[in-house]
C-alpha positions as CSV (number, residue, x, y, z in Angstrom):
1,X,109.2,104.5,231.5
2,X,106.6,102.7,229.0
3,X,106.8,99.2,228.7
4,X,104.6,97.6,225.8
5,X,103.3,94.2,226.0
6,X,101.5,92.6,223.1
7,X,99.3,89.4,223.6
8,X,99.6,87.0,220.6
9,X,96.1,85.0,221.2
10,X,97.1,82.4,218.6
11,X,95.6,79.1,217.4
12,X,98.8,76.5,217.2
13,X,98.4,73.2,215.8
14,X,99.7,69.9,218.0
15,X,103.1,68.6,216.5
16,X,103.1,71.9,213.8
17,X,106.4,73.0,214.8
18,X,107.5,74.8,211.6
19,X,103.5,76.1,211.3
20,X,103.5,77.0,214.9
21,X,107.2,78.9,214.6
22,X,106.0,80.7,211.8
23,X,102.8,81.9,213.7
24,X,104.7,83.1,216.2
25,X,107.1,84.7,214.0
26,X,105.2,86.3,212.2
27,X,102.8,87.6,215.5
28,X,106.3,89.1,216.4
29,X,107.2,90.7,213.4
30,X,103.4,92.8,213.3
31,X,103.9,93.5,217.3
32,X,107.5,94.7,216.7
33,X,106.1,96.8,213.7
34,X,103.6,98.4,216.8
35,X,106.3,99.3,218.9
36,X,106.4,96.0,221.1
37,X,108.9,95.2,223.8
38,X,107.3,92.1,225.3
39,X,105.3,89.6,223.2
40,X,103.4,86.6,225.5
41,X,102.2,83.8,223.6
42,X,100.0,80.6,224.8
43,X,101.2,77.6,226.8
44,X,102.9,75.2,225.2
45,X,102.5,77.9,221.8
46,X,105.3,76.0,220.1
47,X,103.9,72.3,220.3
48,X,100.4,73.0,220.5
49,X,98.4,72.6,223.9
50,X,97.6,69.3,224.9
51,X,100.1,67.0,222.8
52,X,99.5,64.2,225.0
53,X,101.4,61.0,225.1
54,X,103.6,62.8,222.5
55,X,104.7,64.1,225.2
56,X,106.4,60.9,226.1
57,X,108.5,60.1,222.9
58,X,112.2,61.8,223.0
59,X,112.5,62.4,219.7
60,X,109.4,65.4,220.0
61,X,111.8,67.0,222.7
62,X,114.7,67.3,220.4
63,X,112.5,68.6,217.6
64,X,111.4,71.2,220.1
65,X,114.5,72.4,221.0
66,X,115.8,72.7,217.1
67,X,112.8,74.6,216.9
68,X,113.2,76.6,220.1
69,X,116.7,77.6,218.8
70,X,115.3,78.3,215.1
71,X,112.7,80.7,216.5
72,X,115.5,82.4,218.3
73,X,117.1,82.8,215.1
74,X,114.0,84.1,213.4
75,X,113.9,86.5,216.2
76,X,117.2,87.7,216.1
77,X,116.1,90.7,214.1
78,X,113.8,92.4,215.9
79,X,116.3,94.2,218.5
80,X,115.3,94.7,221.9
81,X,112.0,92.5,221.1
82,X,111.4,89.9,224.4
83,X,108.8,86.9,223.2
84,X,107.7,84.4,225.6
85,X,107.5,81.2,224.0
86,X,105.8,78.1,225.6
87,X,107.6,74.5,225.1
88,X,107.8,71.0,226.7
89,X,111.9,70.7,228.1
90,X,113.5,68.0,228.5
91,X,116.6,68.2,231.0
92,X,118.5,65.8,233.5
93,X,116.1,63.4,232.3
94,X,113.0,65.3,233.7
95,X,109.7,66.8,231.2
96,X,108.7,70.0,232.3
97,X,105.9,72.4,231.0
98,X,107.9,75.4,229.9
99,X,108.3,78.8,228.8
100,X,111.3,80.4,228.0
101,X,112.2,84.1,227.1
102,X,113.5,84.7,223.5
103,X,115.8,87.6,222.8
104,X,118.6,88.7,220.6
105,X,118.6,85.5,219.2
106,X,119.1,83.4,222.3
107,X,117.3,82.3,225.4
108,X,117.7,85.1,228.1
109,X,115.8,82.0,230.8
110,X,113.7,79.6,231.1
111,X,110.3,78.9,233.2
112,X,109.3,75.7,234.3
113,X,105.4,74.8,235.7
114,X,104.9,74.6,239.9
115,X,101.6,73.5,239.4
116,X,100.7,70.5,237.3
117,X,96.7,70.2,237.0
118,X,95.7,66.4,237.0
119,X,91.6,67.0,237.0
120,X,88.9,67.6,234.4
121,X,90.4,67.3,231.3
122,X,94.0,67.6,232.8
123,X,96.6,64.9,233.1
124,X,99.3,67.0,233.4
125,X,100.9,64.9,236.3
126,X,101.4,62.0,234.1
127,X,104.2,64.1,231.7
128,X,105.6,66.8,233.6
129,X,107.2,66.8,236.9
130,X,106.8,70.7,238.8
131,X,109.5,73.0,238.6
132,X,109.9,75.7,241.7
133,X,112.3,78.5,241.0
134,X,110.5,81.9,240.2
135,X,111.3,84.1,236.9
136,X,111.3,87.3,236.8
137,X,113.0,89.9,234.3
138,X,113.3,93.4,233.6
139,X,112.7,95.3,230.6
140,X,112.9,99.3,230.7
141,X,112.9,99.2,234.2
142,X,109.4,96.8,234.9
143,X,110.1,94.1,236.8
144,X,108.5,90.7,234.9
145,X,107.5,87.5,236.1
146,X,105.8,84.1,234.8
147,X,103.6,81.9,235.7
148,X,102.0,79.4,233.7
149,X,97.9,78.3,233.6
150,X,97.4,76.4,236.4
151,X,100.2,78.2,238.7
152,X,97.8,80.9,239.0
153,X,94.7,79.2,240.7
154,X,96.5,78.9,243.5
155,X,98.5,81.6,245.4
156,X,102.0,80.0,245.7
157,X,103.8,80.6,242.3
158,X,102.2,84.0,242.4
159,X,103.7,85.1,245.6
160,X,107.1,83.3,244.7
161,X,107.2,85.5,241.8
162,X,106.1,89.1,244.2
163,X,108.8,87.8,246.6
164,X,111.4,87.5,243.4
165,X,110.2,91.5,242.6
166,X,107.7,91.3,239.9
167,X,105.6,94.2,239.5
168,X,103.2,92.5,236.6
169,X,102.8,88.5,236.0
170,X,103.1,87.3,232.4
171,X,100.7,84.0,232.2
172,X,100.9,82.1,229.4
173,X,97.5,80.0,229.2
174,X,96.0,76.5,227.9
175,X,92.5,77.2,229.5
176,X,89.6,74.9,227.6
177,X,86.4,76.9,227.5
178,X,83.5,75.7,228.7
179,X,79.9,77.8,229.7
180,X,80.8,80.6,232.1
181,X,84.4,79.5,232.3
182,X,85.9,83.1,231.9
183,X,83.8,84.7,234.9
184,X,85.8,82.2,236.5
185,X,89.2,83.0,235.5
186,X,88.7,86.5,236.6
187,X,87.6,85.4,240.0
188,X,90.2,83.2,240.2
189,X,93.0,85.8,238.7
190,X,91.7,88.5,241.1
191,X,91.9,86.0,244.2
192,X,95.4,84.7,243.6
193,X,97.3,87.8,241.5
194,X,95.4,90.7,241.8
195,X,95.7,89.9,246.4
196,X,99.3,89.8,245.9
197,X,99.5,93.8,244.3
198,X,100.4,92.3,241.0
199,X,99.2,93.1,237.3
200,X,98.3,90.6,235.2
201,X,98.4,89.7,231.1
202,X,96.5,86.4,230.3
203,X,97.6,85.3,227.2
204,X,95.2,82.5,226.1
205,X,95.6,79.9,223.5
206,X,92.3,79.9,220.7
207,X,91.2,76.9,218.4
208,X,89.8,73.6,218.6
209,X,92.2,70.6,219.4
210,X,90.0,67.4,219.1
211,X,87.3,67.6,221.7
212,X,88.6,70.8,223.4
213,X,88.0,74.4,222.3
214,X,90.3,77.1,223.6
215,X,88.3,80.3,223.6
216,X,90.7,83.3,223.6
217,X,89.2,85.7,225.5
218,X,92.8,86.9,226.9
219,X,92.9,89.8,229.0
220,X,95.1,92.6,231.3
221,X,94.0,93.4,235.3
222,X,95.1,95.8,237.2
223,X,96.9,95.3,240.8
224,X,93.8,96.1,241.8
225,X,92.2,93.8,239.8
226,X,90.3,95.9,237.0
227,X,89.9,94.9,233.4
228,X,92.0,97.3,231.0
229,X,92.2,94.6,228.2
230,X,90.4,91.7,226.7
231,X,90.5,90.5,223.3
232,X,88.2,88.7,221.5
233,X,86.5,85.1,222.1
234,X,87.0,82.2,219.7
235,X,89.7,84.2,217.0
236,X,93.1,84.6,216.4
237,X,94.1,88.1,217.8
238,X,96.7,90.7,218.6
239,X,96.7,93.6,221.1
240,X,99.7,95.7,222.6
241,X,99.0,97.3,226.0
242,X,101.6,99.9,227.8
243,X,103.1,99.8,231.2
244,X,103.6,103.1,232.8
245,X,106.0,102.0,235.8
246,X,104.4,98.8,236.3
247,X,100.8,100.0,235.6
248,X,99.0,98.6,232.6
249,X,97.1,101.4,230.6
250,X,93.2,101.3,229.3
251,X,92.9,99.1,226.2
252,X,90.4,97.7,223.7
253,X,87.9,95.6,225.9
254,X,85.8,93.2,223.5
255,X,82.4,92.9,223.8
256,X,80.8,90.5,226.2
257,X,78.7,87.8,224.3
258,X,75.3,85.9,225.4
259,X,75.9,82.3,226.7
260,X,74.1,81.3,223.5
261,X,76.3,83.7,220.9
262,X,79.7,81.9,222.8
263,X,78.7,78.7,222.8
264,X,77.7,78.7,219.1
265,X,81.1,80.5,218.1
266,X,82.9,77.4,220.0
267,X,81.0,74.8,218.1
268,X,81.9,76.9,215.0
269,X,85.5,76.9,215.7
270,X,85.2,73.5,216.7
271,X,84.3,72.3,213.3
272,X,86.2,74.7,211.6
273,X,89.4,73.6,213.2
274,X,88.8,70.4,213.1
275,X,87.9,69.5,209.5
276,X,91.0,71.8,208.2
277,X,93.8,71.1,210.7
278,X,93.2,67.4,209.9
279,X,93.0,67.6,206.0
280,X,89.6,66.9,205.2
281,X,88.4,68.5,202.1
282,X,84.3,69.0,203.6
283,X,81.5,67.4,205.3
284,X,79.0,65.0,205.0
285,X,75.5,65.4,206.9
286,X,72.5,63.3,207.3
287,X,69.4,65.2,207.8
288,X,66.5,64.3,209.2
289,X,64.0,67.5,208.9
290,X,64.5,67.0,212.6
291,X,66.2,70.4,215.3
292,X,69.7,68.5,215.5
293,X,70.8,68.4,212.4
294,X,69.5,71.4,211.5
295,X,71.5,72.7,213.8
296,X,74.8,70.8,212.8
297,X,74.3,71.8,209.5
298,X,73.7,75.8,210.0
299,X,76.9,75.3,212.4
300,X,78.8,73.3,209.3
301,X,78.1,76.0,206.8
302,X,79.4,79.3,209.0
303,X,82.3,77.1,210.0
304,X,83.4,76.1,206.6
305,X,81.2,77.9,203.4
306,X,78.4,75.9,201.4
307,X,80.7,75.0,199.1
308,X,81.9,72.5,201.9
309,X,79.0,71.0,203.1
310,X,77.0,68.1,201.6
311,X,73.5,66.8,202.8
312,X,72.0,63.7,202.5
313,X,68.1,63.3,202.9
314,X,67.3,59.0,203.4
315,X,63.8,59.1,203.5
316,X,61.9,55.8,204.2
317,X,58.1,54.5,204.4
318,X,58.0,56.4,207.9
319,X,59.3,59.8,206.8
320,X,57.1,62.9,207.1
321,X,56.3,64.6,204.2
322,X,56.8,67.7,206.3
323,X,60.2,66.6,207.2
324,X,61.4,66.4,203.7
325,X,59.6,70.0,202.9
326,X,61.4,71.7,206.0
327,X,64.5,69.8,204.6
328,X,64.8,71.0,201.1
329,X,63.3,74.2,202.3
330,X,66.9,74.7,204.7
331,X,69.3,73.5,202.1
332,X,67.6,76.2,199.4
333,X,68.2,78.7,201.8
334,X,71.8,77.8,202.8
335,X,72.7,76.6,199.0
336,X,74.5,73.5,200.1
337,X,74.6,70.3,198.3
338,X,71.4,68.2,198.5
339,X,70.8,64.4,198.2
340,X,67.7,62.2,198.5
341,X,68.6,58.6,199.0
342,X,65.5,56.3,199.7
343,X,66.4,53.6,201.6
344,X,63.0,51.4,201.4
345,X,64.9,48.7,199.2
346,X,67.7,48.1,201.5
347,X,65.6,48.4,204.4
348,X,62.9,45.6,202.8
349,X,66.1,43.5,201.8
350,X,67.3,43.1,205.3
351,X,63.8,42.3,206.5
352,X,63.8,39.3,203.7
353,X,67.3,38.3,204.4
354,X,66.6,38.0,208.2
355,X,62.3,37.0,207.7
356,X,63.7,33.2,208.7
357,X,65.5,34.2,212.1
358,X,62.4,36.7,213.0
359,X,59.9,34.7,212.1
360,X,57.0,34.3,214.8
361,X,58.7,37.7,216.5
362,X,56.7,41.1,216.5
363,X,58.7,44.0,215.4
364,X,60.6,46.1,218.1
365,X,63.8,48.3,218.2
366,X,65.9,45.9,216.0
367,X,63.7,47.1,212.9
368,X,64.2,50.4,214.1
369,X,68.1,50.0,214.5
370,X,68.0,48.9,210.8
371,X,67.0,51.8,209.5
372,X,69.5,54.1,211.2
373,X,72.4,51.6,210.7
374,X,71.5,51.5,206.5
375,X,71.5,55.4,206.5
376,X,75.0,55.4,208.5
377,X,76.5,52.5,205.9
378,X,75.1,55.4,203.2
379,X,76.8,58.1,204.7
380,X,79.9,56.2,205.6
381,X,80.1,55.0,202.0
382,X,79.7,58.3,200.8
383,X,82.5,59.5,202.9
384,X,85.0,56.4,201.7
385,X,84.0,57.3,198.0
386,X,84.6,61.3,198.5
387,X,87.0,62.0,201.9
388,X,84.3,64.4,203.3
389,X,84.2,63.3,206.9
390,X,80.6,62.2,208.1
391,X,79.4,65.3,210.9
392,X,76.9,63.2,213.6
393,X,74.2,65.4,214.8
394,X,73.5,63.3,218.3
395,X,73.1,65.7,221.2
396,X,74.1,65.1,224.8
397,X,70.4,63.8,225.8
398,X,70.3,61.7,223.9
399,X,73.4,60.0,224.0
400,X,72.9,60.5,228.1
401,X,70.2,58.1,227.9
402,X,71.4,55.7,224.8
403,X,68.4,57.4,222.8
404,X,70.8,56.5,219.9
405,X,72.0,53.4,217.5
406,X,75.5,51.8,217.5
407,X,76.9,51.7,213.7
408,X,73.9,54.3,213.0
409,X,72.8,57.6,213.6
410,X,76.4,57.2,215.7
411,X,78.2,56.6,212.8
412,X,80.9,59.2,211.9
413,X,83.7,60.9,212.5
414,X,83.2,64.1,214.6
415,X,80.1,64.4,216.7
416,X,79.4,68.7,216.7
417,X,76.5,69.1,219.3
418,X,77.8,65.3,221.3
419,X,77.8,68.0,224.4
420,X,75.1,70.1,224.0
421,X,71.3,69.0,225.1
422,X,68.6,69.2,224.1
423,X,67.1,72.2,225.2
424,X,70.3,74.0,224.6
425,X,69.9,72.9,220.8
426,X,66.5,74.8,220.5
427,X,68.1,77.8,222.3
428,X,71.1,77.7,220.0
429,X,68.5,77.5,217.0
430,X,67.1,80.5,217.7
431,X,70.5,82.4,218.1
432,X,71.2,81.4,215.0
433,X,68.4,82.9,213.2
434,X,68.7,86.4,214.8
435,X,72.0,86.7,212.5
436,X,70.3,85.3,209.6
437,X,66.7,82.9,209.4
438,X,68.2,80.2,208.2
439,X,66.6,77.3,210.5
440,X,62.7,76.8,209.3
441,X,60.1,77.5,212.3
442,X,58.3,74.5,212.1
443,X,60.8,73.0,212.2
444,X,61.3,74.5,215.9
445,X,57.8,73.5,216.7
446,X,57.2,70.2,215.7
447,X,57.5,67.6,218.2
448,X,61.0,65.8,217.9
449,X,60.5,62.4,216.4
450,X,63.6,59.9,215.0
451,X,60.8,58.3,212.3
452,X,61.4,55.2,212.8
453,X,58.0,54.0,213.3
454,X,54.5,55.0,212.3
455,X,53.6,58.5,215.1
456,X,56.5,58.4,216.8
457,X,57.9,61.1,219.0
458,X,60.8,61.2,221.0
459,X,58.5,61.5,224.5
460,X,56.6,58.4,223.8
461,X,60.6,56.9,225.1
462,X,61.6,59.4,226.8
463,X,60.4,62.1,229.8
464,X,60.0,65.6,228.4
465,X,63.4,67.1,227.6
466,X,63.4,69.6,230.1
467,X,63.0,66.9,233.3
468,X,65.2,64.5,231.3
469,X,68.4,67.3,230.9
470,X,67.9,69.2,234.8
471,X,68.4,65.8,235.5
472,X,71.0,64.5,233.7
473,X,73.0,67.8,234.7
474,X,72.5,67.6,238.5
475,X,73.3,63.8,238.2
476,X,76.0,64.2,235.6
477,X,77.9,67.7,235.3
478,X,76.7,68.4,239.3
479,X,77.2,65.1,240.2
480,X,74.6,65.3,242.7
481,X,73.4,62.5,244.8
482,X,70.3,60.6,243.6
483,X,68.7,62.3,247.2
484,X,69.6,65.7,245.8
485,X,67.6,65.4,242.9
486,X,64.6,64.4,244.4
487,X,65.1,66.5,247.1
488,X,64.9,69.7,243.4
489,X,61.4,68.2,243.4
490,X,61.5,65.9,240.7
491,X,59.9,62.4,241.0
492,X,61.6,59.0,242.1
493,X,60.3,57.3,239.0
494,X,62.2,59.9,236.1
495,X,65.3,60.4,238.6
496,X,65.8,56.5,238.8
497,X,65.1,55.4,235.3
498,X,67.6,58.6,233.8
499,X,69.9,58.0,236.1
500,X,69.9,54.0,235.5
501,X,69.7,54.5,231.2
502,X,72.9,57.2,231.5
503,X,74.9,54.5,233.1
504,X,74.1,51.3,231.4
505,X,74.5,53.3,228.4
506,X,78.1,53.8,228.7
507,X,78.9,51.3,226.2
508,X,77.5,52.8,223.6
509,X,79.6,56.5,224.4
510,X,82.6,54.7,224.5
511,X,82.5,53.8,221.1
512,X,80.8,57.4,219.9
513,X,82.8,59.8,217.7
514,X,85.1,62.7,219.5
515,X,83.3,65.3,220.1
516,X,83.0,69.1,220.8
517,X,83.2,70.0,224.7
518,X,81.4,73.2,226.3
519,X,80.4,72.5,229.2
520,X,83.1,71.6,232.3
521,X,81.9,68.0,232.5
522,X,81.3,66.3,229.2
523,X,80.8,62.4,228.5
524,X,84.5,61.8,227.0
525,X,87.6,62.9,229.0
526,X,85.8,63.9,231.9
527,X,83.4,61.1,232.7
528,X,85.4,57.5,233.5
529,X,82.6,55.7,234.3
530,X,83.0,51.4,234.1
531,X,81.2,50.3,231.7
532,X,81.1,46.4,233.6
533,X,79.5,48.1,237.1
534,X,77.3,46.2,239.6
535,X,77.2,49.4,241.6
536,X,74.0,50.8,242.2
537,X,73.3,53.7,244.2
């Protein structure tokens, strides 16, 4: 007998309960409408995946469960209709990371996570405690069973669930992207599911939750371990798939995308989600005429329309003229809002206020810092005056290396490209201008320069960018041994002064913006580094 399973790839809000019930609703009602018997949302698709130290307040568990039972209600309706819901349950005094099955208005059983991921980004471990009781039920004759995310890199749960007599394992998923991350998944599903003579539906959550991005990018195996299904990375999406005796049928496969196009659709999503899940009416952008926030702002405008975005040029005695031309030159072809703001007066009224304290000293980096800091108090003003939120446009070289300013170009309150370096940025430029050329040339070509000083370039601080991110990504997201590295070739002198600015530079990160993540180890959540260290390696 056919068995249909729709995959609700949705994007649910942290603490939205009623938004999030509605979602699923309403996911439910358009499945149903397709002929439906099985609908598998995301982990956690109720709450919203991660809700953190939420997570440890009682009153969010009873609001759960009026909503669990609500949804059941809502449910009711659609006869026959199974829908896997993911929840945080609270019983005998114990949290667990659940997912319960929803039919004819009530809960048929209930799911609870065996394995709690306490790594990377994870700290599952300090909220949940593991269940270890197998689920499995049967609609139209297919036997069903569930795991949940993390239960399925390893092979227990999985066989727990063959041993129960599932024929095809539901998974409800809360898996972050980062570059390459869904090659992995399959490896991993194939390893651990597909070995066992199980199918597979990967339902994955999509949408940006502060610093993470969850990509979508659900899909079906075979027992064998063969991709009938996969739905689409970085949107909302729904797709039914039949069972013929435990077999899943061929379905819509979507596209695979260039590292460059899925990055840039996660940095998309990223500020999209973030700029209209917490209320803010648009953005606010310094630019430079410089690659990085020409990239922010190209990423600003596809996230969240022209209309949105506003751009402020803060030109002072050291400003190109070619950086205001490729500057006005962007903006006219993106139609945002655009703003000159000179600050030589503040700039030359700090130096008088402070001519006493500095006199007899030559100028240095504290001029420099001045500058930045008075266009950040612009920009942070503005955003006061108007409620746009200010989008930095530091990359992950830079702030690798402290190649940044404390209460300056730092200043703001989402930091888009905080995880992507350098030459990443130039990569991601030219993506961007096969779908439309948007991104002046010159402005690809010019040497990188903060304008701080008469000539400067970003290389007379700094080793070329391409020695300066190998090695901050051996060091860093490898976390390779200082040997290592110049074992690759590279020379003692870059390896130890990179590796010495990225960690007594950790001050500054710590006081950086949230930012977006894309790679699997970002400064942030995934680097714990002391800032007070007498370590050396």
């Amino acid at each position: 007998m056919t068995v249909k399973v729709a995959i609700a790839q949705i994007d649910s809000i942290v603490g939205d309960l009623a938004g999030n019930r509605a979602k699923i609703v309403d996911f439910s009602r358009r499945a149903a409408a397709q002929g439906a018997d099985i609908v598998l949302t995301p982990e956690l698709s109720l709450v919203g995946y991660p809700p953190e130290d939420l997570l440890l307040r009682q009153a969010f568990y009873a609001k759960t469960a009026e909503a669990l039972a609500a949804l059941a209600s809502d449910l009711a309706p659609l006869a026959g209709l199974h829908v896997v819901v993911g929840h945080p349950l609270l019983r005998d005094g114990m949290r667990y990371n659940a997912a319960s099955v929803l039919v004819a208005g009530a809960v048929l059983a209930t799911y609870c996570k065996h394995e709690l991921p306490n790594n990377d980004v994870f700290d599952e471990k300090r909220y949940f405690s593991p269940g270890d009781a197998p689920l499995v039920f049967s609609v139209k004759g297919t036997a069903f069973g569930i795991n949940i995310c993390e239960d399925t890199w390893y092979a227990h749960a999985p066989a727990r669930a063959k041993a129960a007599g599932a024929q095809v394992l539901l998974v409800p998923n809360g898996s972050p992207y980062h570059m390459n991350k869904q090659d992995k998944r399959l490896e991993v599903m194939r390893e651990n599911v597909s070995a066992q003579g199980l199918a597979l539906v990967y339902a994955n959550l999509v949408g940006g939750q502060d610093e993470l991005i969850f990509d979508g990018n659900s899909f079906v195996l075979d027992a064998n371990g063969g991709i009938c299904a996969q739905l689409a990375h970085c949107e909302e999406a729904l797709q039914l798939i039949e069972f013929v005796a435990g077999e899943p049928q061929s379905g819509h496969v979507a596209n695979a995308l260039a590292l460059e196009a899925q990055v840039y659709q996660a940095l998309v999503l990223g500020v999209r989600d973030y700029v209209g899940k917490n209320g803010f009416p648009g953005v606010i952008i310094g630019m430079s005429g410089g690659v990085d926030s020409a990239l922010t702002l190209a990423i600003a405008v596809d996230a969240l329309g022209a209309e949105r975005v506003r751009t402020v040029m803060m030109p002072s005695k050291y400003t190109a003229e070619i950086s205001l031309l490729d500057s006005r030159e962007m903006i006219g072809r993106l139609g945002v809002r655009y703003d000159e703001i000179p600050i030589h007066a503040c700039f030359d009224a700090f130096r008088a206020t402070l001519a006493a304290e500095f006199a007899g000293l030559a100028e240095d980096a504290t001029e420099e810092n001045i500058q930045a800091r008075i266009r950040g108090t612009i920009l942070m003003a503005l955003s006061n005056k108007r409620g746009a939120i200010v989008l930095t446009t530091g990359n992950k070289s830079e702030m690798a290396v402290g190649y940044c300013t404390l209460y300056g170009d730092m200043a703001g309150g989402f930091a888009v490209i905080k995880d992507i370096a350098k030459t990443l940025v130039y990569r991601l430029c030219d993506y961007r201008n096969t779908l439309s050329d948007v991104i002046p040339r010159r402005i690809l070509t010019r040497a990188p320069s903060a304008e701080l000083r008469p000539d400067q370039t970003d290389q007379d601080s700094l080793p070329p960018y391409e020695i300066l991110d190998a090695i901050m990504q051996m060091y860093m997201e490898q976390n390779l041994s200082i040997a290592d590295i110049l074992a690759a070739g590279y020379s003692q002198d870059d390896v130890e002064r990179i590796t010495r600015l990225i960690k007594i530079n950790e001050y500054k990160r710590r006081q950086a913006p949230v930012g977006i993540r894309i790679t699997h180890r970002a400064f942030g959540r995934d680097w714990r580094y002391p800032i007070t260290s007498r370590f050396r390696e």
